[in-house]
N, C-alpha and C positions, 0 to 999 in steps of 0.2 A: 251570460256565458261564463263568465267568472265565476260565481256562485257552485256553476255546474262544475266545472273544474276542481273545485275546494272540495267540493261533495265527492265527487271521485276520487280523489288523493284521499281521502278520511277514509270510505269506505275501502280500500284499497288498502290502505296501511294497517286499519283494524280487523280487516280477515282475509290478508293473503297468508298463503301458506298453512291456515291455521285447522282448519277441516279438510278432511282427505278420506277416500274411503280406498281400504284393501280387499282383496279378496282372499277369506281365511279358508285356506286347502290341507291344512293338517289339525290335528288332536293341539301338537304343540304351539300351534298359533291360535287357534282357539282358547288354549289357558293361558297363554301371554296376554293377548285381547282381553278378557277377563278383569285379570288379573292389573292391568293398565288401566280399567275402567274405574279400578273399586280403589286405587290407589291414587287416584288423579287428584280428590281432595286435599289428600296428605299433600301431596308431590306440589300442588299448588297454596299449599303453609294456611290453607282455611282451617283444620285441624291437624290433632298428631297421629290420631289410630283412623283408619279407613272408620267403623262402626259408629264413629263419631258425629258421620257427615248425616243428616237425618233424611236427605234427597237421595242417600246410596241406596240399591238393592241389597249390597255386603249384607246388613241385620237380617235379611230373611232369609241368606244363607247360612247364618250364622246360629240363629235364633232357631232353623226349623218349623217358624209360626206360619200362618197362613198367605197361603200366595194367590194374588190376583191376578198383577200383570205379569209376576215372575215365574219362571220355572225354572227353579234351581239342581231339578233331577240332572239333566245332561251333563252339566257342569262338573257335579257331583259325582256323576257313574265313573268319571275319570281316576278316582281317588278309590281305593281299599275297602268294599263296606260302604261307599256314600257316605266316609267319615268327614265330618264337618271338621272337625281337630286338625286333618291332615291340607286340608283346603284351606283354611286358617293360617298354617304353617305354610303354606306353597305362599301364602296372598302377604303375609309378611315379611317374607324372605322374601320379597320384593323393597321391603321400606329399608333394607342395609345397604341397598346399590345409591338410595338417597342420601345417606350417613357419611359415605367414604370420600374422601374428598378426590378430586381428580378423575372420579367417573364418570 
């Protein structure tokens, strides 16, 4: 019984809170969602550019290379042209909110 207690207290401390799912109902939380995905790396100090992380989908949206699991069209139709440049710019104007202290 003990044992099982310990076990639950572990399991409990190491993934409360930590997965959660939302329901994304706009344009704008969809590219936040995104955009939260491909910075999560960074955000968690395994690297310093999203592109970096070699388990991101980011490089195939970045690169234009070949997609298997990904489909970066959607993502992309959001942006001027399907400009990768401007998608780039959206996804690291997310690593300044990391930078500033007090945020």
């Amino acid at each position: 019984m003990r044992s099982t207690i310990i076990k639950n207290i572990t399991i409990l401390g190491l993934f409360q809170d930590r997965y959660y799912c939302e329901l994304i109902l706009t344009d704008a939380q969809m590219l936040e969602a995104i955009r939260y995905v491909h910075l999560n790396p960074v955000r968690a100090k395994m690297v310093k550019k999203p592109e970096a992380y070699e388990w991101s989908s980011y490089f195939i949206y970045m690169s234009g290379g070949k997609e298997g699991f990904v489909c970066s069209n959607r993502i992309l139709s959001y942006f001027k042209d399907k400009n990768r440049e401007l998608y780039k710019s959206y996804v690291e104007s997310g690593t300044l909110e990391l930078s500033t202290p007090g945020v």
